[in-house]
C-alpha positions as CSV (number, residue, x, y, z in Angstrom):
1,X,95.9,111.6,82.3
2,X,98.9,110.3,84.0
3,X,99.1,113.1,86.4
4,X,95.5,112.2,87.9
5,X,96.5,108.9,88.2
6,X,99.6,109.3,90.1
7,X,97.7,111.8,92.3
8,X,94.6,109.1,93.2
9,X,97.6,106.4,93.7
10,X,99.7,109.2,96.2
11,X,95.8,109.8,98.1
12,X,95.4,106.2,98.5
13,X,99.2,106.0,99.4
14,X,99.3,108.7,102.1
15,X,96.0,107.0,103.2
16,X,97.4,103.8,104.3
17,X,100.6,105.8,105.8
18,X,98.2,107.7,108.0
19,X,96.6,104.5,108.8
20,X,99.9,102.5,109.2
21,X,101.3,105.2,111.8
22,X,98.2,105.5,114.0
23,X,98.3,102.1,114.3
24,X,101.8,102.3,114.9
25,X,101.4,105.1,117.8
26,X,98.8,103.6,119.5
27,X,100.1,100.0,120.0
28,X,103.7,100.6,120.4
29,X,104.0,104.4,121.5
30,X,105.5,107.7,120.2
31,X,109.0,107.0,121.5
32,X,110.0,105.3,118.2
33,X,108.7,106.0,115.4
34,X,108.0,102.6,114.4
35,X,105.4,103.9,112.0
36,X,107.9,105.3,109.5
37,X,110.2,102.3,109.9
38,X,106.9,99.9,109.0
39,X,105.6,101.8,106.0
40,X,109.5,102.2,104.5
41,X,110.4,98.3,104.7
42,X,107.0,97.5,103.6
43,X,106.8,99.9,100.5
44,X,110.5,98.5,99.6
45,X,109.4,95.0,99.7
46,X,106.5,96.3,97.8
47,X,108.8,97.5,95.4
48,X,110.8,94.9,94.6
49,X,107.7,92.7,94.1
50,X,106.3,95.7,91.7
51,X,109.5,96.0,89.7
52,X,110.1,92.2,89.6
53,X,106.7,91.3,88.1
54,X,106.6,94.0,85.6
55,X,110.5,93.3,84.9
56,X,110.2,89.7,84.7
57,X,106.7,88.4,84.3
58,X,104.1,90.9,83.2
59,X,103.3,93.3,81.0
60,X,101.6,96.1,82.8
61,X,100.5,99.7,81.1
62,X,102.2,102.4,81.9
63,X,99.5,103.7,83.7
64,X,99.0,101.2,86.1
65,X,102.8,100.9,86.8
66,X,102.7,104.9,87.8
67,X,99.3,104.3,89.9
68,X,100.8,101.4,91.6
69,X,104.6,102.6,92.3
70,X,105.1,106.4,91.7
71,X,101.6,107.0,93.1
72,X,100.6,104.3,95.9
73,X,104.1,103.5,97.1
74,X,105.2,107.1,96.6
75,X,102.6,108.2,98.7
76,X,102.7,105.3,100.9
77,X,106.7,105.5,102.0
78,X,108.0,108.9,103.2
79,X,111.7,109.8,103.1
80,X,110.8,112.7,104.3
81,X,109.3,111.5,107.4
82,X,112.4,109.6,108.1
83,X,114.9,112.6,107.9
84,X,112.7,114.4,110.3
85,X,111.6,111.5,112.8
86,X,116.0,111.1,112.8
87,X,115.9,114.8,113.6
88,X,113.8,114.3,116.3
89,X,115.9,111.5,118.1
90,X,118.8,113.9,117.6
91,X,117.0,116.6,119.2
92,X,115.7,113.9,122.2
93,X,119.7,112.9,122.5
94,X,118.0,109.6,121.5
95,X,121.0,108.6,119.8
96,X,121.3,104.8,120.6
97,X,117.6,104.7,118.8
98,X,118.8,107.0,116.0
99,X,121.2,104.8,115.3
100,X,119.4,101.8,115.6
101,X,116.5,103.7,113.5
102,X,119.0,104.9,110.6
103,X,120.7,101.6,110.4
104,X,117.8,99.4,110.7
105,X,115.4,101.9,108.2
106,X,118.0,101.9,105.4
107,X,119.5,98.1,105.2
108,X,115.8,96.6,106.0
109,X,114.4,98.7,102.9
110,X,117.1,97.9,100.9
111,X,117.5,94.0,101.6
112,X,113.1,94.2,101.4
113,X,113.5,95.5,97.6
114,X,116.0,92.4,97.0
115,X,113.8,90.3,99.0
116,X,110.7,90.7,96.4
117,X,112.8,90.8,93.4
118,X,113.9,87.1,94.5
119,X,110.5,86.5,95.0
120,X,109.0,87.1,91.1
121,X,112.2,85.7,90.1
122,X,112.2,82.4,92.2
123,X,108.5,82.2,90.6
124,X,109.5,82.1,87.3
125,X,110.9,78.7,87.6
C-alpha cells in the first residue's frame, strides 16, 4: 500500500516539476536553468515545514508523511537534474554560472530546510 502511495505522490511531484520548469523556460530562458534552482529551494523549504510540523506539532500517519515528502517532494525536487544541468554549464564553459548555480542551489536549499523548521517551531509559541 505504501508503494502506491509514494508512486501517486512522485506523479504529482514530477507533475509540478514539469510545470515549474516550463514556466521557468519560457519566462526567463534556457540559459540558466532557473527551473531546477526553483523546484530545489522550494521542495527544501517544503521540507523543513514537512519535517517540523510532523516533528513538532502533528501527528501524521505514516502514509501521509511518505505521500507528502518521499513521494510529492521526491518527485517534485531532482538532484539529478542538478548534476546534469551543472554538466551542461561545464560543457557551455559557463563556469561563472556554474558557480553561481552550485553555490546558490546547495546553501539556498539548505538554509530553505532551516528556514521552515524555524517556521513550525516559531509557531509553537
Amino acid at each position: 500500500m505504501n508503494y502506491l502511495i509514494v508512486f501517486i505522490g512522485a506523479g504529482i511531484g514530477g507533475a509540478l516539476r514539469h510545470g515549474v520548469n516550463n514556466v521557468s523556460a519560457r519566462l526567463l530562458g534556457t540559459g540558466f536553468p532557473w527551473g531546477t534552482l526553483t523546484v530545489n529551494i522550494v521542495g527544501s523549504l517544503a521540507m523543513g515545514l514537512l519535517a517540523g510540523y510532523f516533528a513538532f506539532k502533528g501527528e501524521a500517519a505514516q502514509a501521509w508523511r511518505l505521500f507528502l515528502t518521499t513521494g510529492i517532494l521526491g518527485g517534485f525536487t531532482t538532484f539529478s537534474a542538478f548534476s546534469l544541468d551543472t554538466a551542461m554549464l561545464y560543457e557551455r564553459g559557463a563556469m561563472m554560472s556554474l558557480a553561481i548555480y552550485v553555490l546558490t542551489s546547495v546553501v539556498l536549499s539548505i538554509l530553505a530546510v532551516f528556514i521552515g523548521l524555524a517556521v513550525i517551531k516559531s509557531g509553537m509559541r
